[in-house]
mmCIF file of the N, C-alpha and C atoms, coordinates in Angstrom:
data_MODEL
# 
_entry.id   MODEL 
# 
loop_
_atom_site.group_PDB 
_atom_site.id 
_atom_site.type_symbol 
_atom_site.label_atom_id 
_atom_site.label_alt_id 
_atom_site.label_comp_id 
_atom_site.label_asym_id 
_atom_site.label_entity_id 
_atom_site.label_seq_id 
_atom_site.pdbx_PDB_ins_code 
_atom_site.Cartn_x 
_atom_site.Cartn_y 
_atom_site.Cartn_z 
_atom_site.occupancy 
_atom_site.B_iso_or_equiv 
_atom_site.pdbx_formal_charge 
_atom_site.auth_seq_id 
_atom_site.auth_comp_id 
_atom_site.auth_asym_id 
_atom_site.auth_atom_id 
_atom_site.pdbx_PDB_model_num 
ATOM 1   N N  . UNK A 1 1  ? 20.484 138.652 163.011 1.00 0.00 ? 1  UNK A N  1 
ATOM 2   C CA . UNK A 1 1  ? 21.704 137.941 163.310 1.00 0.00 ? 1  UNK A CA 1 
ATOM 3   C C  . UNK A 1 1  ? 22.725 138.255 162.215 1.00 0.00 ? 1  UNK A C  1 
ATOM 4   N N  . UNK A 1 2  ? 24.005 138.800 162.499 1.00 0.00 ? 2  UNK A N  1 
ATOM 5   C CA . UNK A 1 2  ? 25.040 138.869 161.784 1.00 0.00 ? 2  UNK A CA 1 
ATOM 6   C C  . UNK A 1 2  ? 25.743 137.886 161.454 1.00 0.00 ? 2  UNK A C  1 
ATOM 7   N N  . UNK A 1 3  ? 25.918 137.496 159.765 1.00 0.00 ? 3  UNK A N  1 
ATOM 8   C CA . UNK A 1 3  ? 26.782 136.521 158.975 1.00 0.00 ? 3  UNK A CA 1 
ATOM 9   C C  . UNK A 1 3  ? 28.024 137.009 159.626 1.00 0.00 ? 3  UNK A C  1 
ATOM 10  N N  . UNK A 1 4  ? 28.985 136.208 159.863 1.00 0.00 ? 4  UNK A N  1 
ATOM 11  C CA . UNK A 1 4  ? 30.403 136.233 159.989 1.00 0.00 ? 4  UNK A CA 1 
ATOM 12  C C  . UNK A 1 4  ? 30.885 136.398 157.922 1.00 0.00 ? 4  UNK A C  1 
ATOM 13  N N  . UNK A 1 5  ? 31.392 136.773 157.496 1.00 0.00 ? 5  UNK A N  1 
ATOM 14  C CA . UNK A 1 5  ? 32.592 137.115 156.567 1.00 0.00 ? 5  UNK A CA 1 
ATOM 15  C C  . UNK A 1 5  ? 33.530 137.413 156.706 1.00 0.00 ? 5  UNK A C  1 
ATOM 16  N N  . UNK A 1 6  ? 34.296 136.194 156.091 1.00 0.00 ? 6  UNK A N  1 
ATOM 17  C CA . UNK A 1 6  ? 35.746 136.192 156.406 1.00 0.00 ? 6  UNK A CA 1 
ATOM 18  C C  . UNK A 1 6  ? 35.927 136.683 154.853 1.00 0.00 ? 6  UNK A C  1 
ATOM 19  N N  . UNK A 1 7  ? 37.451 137.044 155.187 1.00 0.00 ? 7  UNK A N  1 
ATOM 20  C CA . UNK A 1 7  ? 38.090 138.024 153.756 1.00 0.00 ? 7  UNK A CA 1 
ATOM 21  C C  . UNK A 1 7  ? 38.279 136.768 153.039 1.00 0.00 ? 7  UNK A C  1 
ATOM 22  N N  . UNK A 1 8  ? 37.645 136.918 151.457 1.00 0.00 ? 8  UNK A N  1 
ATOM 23  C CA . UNK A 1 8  ? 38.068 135.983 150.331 1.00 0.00 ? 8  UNK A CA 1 
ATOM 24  C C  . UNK A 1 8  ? 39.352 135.860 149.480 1.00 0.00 ? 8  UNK A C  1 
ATOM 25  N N  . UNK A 1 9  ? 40.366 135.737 149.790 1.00 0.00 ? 9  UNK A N  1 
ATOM 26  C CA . UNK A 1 9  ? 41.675 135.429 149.213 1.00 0.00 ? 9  UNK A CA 1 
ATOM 27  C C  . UNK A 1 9  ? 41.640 135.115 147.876 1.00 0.00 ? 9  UNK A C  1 
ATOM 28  N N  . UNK A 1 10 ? 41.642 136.055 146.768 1.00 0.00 ? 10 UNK A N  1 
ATOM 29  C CA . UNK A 1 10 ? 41.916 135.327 145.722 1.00 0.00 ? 10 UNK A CA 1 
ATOM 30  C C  . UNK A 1 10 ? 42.874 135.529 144.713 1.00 0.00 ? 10 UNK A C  1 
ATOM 31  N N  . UNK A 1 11 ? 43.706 135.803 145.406 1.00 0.00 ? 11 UNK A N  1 
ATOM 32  C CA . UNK A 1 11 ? 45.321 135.887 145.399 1.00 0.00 ? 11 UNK A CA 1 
ATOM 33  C C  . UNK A 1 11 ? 46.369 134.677 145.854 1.00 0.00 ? 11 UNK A C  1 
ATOM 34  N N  . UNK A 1 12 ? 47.602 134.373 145.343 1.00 0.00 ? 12 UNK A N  1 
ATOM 35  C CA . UNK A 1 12 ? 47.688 133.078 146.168 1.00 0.00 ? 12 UNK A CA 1 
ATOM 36  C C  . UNK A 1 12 ? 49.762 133.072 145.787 1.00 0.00 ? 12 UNK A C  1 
ATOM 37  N N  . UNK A 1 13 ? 50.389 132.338 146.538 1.00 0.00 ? 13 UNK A N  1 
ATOM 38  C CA . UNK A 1 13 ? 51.616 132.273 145.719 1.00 0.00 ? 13 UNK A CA 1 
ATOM 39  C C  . UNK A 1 13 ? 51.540 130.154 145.870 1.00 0.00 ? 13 UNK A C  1 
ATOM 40  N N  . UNK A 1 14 ? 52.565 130.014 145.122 1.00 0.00 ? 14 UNK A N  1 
ATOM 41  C CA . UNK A 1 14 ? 53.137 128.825 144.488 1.00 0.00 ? 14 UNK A CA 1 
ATOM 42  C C  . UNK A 1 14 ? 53.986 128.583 144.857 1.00 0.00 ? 14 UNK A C  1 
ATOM 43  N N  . UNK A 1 15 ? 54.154 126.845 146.259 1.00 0.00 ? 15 UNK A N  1 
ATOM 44  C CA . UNK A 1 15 ? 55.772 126.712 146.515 1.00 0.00 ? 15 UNK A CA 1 
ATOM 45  C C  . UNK A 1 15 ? 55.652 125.148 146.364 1.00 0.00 ? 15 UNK A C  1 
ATOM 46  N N  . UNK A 1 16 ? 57.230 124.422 145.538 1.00 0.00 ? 16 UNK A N  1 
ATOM 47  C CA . UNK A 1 16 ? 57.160 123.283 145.102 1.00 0.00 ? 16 UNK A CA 1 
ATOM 48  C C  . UNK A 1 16 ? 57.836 122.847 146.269 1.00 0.00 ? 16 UNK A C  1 
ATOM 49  N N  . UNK A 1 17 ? 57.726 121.853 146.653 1.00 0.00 ? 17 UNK A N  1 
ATOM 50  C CA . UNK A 1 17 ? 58.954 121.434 147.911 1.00 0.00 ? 17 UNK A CA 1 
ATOM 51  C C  . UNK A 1 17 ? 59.479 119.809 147.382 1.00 0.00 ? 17 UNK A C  1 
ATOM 52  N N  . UNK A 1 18 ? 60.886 120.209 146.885 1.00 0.00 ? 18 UNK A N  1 
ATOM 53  C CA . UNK A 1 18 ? 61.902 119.023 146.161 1.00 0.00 ? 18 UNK A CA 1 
ATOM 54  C C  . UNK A 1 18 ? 62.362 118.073 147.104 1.00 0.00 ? 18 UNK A C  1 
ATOM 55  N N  . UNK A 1 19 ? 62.291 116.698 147.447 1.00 0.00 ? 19 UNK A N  1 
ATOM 56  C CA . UNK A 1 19 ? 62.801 115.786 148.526 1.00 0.00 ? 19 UNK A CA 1 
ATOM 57  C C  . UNK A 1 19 ? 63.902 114.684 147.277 1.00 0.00 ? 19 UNK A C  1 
ATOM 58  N N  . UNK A 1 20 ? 65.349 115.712 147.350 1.00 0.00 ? 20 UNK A N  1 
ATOM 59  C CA . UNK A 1 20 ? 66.491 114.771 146.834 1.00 0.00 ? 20 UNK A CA 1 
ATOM 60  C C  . UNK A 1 20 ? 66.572 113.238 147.341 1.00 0.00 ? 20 UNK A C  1 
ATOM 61  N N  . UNK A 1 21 ? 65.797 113.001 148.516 1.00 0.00 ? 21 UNK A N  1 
ATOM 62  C CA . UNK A 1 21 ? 66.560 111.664 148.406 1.00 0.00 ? 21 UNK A CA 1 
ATOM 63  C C  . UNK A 1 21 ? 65.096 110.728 148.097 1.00 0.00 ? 21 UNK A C  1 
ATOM 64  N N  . UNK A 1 22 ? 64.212 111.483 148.080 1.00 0.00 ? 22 UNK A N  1 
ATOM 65  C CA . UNK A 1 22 ? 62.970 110.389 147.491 1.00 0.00 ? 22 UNK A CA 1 
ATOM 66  C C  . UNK A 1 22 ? 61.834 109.908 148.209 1.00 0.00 ? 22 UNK A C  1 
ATOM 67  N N  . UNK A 1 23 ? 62.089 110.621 149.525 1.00 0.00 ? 23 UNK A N  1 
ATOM 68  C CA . UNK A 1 23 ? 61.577 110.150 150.479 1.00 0.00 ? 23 UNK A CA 1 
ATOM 69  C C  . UNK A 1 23 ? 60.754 111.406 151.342 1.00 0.00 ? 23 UNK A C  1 
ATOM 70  N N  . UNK A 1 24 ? 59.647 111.262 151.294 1.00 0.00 ? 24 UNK A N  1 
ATOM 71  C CA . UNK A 1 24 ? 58.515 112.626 151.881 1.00 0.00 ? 24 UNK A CA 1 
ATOM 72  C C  . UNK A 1 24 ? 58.015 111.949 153.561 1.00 0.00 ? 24 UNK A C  1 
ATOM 73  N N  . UNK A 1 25 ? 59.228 111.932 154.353 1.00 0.00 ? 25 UNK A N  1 
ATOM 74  C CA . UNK A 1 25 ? 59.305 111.501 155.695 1.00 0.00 ? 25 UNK A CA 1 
ATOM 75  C C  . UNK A 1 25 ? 59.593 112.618 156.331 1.00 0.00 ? 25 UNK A C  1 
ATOM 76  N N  . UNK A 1 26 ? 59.241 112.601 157.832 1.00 0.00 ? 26 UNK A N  1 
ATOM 77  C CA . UNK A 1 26 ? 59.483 113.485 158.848 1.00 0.00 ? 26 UNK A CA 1 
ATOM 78  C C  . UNK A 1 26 ? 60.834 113.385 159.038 1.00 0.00 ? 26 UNK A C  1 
ATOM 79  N N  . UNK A 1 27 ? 61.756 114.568 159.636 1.00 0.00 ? 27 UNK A N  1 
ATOM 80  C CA . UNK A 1 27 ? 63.695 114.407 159.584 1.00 0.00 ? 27 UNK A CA 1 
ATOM 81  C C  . UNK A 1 27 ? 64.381 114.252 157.836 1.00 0.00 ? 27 UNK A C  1 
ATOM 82  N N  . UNK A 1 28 ? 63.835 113.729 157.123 1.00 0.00 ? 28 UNK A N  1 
ATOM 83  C CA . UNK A 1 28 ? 64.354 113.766 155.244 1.00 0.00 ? 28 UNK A CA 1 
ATOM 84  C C  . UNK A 1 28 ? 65.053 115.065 155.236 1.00 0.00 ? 28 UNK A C  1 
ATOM 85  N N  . UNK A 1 29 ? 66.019 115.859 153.874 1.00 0.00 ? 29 UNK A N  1 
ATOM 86  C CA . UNK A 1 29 ? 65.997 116.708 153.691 1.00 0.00 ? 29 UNK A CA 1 
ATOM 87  C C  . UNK A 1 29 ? 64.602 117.083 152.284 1.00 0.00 ? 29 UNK A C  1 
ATOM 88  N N  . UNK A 1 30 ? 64.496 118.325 152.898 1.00 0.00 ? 30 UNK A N  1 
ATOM 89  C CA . UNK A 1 30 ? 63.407 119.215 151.762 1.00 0.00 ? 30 UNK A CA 1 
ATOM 90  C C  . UNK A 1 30 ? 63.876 120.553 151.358 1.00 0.00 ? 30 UNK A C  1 
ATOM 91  N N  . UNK A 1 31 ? 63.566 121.071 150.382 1.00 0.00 ? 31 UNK A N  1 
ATOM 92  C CA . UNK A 1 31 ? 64.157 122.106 149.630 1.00 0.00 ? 31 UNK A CA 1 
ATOM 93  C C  . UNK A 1 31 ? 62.990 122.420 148.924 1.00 0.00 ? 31 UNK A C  1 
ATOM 94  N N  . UNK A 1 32 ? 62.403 123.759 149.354 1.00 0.00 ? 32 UNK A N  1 
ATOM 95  C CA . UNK A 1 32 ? 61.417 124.941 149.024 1.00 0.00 ? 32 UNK A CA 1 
ATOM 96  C C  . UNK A 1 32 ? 61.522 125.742 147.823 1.00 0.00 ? 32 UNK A C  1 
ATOM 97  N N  . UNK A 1 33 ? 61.412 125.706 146.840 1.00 0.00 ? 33 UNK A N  1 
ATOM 98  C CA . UNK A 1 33 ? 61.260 126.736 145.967 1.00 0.00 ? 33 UNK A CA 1 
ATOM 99  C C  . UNK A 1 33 ? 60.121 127.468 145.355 1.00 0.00 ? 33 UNK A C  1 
ATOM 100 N N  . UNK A 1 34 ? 60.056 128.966 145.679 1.00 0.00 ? 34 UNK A N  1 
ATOM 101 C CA . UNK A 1 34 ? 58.889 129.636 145.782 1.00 0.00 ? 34 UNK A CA 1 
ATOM 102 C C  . UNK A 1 34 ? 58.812 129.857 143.612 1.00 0.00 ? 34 UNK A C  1 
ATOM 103 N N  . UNK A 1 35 ? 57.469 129.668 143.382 1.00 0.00 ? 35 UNK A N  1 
ATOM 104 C CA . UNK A 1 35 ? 57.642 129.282 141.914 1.00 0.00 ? 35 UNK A CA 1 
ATOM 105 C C  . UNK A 1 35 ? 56.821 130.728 141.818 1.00 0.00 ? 35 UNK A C  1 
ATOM 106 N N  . UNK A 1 36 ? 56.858 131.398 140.272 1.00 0.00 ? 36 UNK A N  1 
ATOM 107 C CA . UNK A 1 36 ? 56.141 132.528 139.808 1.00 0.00 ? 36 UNK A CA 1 
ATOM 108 C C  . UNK A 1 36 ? 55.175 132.365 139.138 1.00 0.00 ? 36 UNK A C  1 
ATOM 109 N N  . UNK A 1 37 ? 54.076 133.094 138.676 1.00 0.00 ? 37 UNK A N  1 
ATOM 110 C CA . UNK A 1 37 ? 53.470 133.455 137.677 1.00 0.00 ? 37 UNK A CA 1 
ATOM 111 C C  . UNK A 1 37 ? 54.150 132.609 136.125 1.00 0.00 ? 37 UNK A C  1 
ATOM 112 N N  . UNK A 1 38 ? 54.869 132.183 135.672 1.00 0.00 ? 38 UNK A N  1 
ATOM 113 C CA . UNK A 1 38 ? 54.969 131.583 134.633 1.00 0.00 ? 38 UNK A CA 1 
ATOM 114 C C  . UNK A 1 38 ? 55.540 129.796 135.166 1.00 0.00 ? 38 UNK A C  1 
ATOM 115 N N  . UNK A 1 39 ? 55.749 129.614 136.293 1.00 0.00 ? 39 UNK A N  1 
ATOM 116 C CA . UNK A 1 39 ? 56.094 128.532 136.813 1.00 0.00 ? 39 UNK A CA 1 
ATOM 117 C C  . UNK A 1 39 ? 57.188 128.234 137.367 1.00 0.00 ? 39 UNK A C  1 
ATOM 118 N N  . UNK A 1 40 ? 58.364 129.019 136.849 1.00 0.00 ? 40 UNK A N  1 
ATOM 119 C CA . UNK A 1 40 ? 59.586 129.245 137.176 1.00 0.00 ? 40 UNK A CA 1 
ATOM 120 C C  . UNK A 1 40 ? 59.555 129.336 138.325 1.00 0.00 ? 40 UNK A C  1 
ATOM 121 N N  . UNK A 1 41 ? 61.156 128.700 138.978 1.00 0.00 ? 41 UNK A N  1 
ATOM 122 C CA . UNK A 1 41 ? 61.392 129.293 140.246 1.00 0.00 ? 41 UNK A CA 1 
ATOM 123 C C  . UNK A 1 41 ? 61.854 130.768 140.584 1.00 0.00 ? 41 UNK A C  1 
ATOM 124 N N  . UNK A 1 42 ? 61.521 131.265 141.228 1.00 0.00 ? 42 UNK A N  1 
ATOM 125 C CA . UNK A 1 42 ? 62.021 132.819 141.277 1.00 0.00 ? 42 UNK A CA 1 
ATOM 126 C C  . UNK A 1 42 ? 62.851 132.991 143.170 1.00 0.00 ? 42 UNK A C  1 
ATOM 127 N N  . UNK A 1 43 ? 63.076 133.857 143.490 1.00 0.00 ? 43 UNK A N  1 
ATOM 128 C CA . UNK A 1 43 ? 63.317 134.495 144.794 1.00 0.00 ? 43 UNK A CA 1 
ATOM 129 C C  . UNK A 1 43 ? 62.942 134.324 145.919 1.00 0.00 ? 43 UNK A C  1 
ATOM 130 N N  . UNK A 1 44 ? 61.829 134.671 145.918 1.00 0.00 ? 44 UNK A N  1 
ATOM 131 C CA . UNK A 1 44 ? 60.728 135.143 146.703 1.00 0.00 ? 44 UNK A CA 1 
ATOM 132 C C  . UNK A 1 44 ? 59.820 135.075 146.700 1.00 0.00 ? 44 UNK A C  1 
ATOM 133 N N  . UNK A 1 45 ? 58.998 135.039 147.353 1.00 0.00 ? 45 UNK A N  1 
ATOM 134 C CA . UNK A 1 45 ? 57.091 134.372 147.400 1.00 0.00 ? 45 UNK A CA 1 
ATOM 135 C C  . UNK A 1 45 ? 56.435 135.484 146.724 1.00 0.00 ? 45 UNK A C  1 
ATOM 136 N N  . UNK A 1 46 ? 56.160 135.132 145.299 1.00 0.00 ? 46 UNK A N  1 
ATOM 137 C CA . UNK A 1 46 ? 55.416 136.437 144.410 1.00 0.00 ? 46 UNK A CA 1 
ATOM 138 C C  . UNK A 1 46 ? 53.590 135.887 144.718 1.00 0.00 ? 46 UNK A C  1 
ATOM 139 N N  . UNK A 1 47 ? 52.552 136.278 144.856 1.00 0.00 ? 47 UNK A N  1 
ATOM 140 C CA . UNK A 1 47 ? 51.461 136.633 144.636 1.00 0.00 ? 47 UNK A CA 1 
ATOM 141 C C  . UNK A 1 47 ? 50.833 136.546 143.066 1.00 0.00 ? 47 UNK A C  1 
ATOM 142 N N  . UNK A 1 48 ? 50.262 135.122 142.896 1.00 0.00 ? 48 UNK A N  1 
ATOM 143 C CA . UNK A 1 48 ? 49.609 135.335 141.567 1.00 0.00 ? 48 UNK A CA 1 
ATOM 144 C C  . UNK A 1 48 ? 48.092 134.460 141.471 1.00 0.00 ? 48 UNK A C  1 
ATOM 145 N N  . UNK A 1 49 ? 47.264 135.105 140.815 1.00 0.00 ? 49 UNK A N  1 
ATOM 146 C CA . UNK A 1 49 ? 45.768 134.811 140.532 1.00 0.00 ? 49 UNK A CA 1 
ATOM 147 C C  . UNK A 1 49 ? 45.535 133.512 140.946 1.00 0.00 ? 49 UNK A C  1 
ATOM 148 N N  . UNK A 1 50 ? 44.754 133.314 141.873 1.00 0.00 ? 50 UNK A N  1 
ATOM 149 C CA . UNK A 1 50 ? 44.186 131.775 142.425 1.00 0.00 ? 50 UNK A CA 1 
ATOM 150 C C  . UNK A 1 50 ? 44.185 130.567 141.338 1.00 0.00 ? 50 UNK A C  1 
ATOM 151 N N  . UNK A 1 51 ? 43.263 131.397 140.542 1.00 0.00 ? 51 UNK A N  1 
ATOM 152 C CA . UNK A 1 51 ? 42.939 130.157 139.442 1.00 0.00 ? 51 UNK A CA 1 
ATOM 153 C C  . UNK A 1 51 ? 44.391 129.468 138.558 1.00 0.00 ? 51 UNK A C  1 
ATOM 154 N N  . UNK A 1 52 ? 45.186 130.397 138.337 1.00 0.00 ? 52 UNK A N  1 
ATOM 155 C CA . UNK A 1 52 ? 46.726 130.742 137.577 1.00 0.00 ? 52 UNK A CA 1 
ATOM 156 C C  . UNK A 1 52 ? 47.141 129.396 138.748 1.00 0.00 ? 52 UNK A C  1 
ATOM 157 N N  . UNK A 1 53 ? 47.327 129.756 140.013 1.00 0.00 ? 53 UNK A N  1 
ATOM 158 C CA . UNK A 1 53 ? 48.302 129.134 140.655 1.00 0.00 ? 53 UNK A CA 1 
ATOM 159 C C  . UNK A 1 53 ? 47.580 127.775 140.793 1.00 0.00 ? 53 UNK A C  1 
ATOM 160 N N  . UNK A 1 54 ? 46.378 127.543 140.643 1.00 0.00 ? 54 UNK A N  1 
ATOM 161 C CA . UNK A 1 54 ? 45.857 125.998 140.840 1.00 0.00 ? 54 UNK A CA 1 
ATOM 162 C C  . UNK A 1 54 ? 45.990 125.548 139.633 1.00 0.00 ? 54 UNK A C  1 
ATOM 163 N N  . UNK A 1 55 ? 46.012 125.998 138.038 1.00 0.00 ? 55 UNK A N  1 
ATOM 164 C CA . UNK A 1 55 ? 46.104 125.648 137.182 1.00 0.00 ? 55 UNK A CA 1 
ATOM 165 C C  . UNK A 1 55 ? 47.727 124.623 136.877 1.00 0.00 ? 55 UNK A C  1 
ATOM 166 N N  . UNK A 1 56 ? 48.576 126.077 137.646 1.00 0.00 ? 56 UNK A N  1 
ATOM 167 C CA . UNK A 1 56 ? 50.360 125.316 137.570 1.00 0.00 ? 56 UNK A CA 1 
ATOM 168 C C  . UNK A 1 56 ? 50.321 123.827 138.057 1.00 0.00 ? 56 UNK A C  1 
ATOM 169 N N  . UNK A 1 57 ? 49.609 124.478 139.688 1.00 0.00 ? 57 UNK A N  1 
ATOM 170 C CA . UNK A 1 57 ? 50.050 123.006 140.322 1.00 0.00 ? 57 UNK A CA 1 
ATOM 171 C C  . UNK A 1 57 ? 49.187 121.930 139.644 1.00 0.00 ? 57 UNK A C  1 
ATOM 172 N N  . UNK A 1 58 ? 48.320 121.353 139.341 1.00 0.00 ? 58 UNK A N  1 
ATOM 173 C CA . UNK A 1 58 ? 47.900 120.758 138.301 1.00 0.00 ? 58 UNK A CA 1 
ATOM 174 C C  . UNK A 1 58 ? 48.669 120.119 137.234 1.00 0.00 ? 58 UNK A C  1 
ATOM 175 N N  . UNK A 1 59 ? 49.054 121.284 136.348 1.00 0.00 ? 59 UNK A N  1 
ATOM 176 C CA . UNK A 1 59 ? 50.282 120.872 135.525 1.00 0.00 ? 59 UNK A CA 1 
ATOM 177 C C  . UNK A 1 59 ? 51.578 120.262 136.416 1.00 0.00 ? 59 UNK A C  1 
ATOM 178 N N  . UNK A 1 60 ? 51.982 121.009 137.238 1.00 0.00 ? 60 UNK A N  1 
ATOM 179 C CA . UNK A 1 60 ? 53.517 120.549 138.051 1.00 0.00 ? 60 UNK A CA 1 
ATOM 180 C C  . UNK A 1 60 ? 53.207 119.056 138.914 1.00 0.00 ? 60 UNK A C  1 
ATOM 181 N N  . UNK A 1 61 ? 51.901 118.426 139.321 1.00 0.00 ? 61 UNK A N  1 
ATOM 182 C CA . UNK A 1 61 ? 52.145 117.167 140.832 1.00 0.00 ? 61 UNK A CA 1 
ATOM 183 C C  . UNK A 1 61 ? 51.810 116.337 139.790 1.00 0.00 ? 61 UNK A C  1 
ATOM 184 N N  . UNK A 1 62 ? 52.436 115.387 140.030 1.00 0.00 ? 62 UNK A N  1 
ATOM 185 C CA . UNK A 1 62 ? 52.960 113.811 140.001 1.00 0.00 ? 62 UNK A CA 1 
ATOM 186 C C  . UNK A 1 62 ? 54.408 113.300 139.594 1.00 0.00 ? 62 UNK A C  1 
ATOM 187 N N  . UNK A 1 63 ? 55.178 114.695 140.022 1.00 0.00 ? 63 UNK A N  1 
ATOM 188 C CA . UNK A 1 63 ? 56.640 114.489 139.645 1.00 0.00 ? 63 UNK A CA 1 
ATOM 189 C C  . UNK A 1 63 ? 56.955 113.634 140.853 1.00 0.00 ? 63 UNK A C  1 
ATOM 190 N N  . UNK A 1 64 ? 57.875 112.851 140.579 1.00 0.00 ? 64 UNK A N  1 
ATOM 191 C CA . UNK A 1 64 ? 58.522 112.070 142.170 1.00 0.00 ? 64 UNK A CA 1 
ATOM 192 C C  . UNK A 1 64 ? 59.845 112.603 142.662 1.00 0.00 ? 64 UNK A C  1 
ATOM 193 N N  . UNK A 1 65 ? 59.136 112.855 143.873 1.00 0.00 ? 65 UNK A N  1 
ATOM 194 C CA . UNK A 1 65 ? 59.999 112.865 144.860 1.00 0.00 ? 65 UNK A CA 1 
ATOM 195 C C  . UNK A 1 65 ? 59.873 114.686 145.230 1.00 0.00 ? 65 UNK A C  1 
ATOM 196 N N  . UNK A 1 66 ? 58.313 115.298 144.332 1.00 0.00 ? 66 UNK A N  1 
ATOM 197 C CA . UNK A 1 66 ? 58.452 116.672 145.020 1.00 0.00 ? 66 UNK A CA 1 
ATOM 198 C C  . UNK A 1 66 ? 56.523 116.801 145.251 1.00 0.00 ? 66 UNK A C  1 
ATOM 199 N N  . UNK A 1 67 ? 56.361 118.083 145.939 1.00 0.00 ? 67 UNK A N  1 
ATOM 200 C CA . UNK A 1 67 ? 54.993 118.474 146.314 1.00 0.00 ? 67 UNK A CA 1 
ATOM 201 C C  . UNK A 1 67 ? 54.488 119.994 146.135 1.00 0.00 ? 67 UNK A C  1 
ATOM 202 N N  . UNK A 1 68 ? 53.753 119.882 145.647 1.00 0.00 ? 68 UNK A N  1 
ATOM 203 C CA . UNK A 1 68 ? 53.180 121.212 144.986 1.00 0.00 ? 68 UNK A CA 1 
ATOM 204 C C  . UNK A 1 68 ? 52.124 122.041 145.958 1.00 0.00 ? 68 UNK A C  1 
ATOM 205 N N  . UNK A 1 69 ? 52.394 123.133 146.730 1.00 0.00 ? 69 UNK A N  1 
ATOM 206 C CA . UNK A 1 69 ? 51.432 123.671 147.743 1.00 0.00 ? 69 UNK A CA 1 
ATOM 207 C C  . UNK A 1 69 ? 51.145 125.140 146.803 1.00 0.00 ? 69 UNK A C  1 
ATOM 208 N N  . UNK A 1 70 ? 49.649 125.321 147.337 1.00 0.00 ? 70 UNK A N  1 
ATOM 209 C CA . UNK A 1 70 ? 49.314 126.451 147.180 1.00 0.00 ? 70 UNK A CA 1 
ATOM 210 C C  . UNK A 1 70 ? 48.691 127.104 147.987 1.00 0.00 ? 70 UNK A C  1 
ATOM 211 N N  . UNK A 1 71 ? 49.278 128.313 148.347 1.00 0.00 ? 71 UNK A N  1 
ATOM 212 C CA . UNK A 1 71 ? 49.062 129.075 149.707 1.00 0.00 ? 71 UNK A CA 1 
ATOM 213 C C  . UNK A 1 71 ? 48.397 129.971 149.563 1.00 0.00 ? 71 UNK A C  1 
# 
């Protein structure tokens, strides 16, 4: 019988999502910023080391009024 293996991702990018008015409701406004390798916001969705990007968000969630995903 053949194991299924799925591809192991261990690559990842970093996006904070800012809610100006305070409120993490469905209809709110939200504002995406794709963060880098040093934490900064940058451009564009950069690609950095799994462990790196779980380490940030760690450091970055329990700010209010934003949410830390890692993709």
């Amino acid at each position: 019988m053949a194991l299924p293996s799925a591809p192991c991702c261990e690559i990842r990018t970093l996006v904070l999502h800012v809610y100006p008015d305070g409120i993490k409701a469905y209809g709110h406004e939200r504002l995406t910023t794709p963060l880098g390798r040093r934490g900064k916001p940058v451009k564009k969705l950069r690609l950095i080391p799994a462990e790196r990007a779980h380490a940030l968000a760690r450091k970055l969630q329990g700010r209010f009024g934003t949410t830390v995903s890692v993709l």
